[in-house]
C-alpha positions in Angstrom: 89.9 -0.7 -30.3 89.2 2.9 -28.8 90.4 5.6 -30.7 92.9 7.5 -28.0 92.0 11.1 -27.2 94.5 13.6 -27.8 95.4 15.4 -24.3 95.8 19.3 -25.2 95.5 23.1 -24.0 92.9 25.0 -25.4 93.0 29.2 -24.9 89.7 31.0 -25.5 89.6 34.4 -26.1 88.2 35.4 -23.3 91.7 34.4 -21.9 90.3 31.3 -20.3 92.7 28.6 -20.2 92.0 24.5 -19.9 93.4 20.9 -20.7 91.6 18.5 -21.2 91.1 15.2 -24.3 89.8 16.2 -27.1 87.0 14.7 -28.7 85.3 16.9 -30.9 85.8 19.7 -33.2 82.6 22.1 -33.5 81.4 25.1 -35.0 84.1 25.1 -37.6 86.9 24.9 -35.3 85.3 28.0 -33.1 84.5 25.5 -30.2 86.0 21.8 -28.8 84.5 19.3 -26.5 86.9 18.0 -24.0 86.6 15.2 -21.4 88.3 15.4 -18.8 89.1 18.8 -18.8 89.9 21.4 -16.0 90.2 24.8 -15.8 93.5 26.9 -14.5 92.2 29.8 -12.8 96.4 30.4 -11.8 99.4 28.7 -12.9 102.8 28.4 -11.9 105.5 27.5 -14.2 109.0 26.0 -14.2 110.3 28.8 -16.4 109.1 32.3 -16.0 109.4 33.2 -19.6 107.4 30.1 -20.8 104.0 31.7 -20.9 101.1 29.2 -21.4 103.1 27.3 -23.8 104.7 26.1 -20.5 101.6 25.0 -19.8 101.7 22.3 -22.6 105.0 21.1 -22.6 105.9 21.4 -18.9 102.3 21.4 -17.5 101.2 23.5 -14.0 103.7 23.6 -11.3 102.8 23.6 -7.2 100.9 27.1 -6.7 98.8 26.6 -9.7 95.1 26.5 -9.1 93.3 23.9 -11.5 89.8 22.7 -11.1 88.2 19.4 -11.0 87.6 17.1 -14.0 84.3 17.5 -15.8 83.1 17.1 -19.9 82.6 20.5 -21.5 82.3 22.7 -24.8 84.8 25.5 -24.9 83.5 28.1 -27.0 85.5 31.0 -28.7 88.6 28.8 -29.2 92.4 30.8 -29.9 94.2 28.3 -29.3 94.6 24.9 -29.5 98.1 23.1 -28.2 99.2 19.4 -27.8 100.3 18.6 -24.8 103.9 16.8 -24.4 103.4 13.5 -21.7 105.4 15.3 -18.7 102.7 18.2 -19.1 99.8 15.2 -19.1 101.3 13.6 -16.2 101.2 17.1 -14.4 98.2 18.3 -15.0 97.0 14.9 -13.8 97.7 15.2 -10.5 97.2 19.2 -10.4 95.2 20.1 -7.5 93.6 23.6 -6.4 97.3 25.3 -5.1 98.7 21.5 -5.0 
């Protein structure tokens, strides 16, 4: 059986944000791989006070700006958040300003 990848929200310090499946923890926790993963350049939220937490539990709303899918290292990690299933499912069908 395939182990299931955990779908989170990863916040470098350069304040880049992304979400993607994690699948490995490297550099002593410094860096992730993620598949899947896409970059918000811009994000909208539901709330206005619900910062990039929002982003995890409510995912991007229409007028964010998310990239397209692709398997990367993020480097620098801050943070790393699980995402809740209604922020999966939005973050899914995220588009650039869609």
């Amino acid at each position: 059986m395939a182990k299931v990848k955990k779908a989170v929200v990863v916040l470098d310090t350069h304040r880049g944000i992304y979400f993607g499946y994690l699948v490995a923890t490297l550099e002593g926790g410094n860096a992730v791989r993620l598949e899947g993963a896409r970059h918000c350049y811009y994000y909208k939220l539901a709330e206005a006070n619900e910062g990039t937490y929002g982003l995890a539990t409510a995912g991007p709303q229409k007028g964010s700006k998310i990239g397209p899918r692709v398997t990367m290292v993020v480097r620098d990690v801050a943070k790393v958040i699980d995402c809740s299933a209604a922020s999966v499912e939005r973050w899914e069908v995220s588009t650039w300003g869609g």
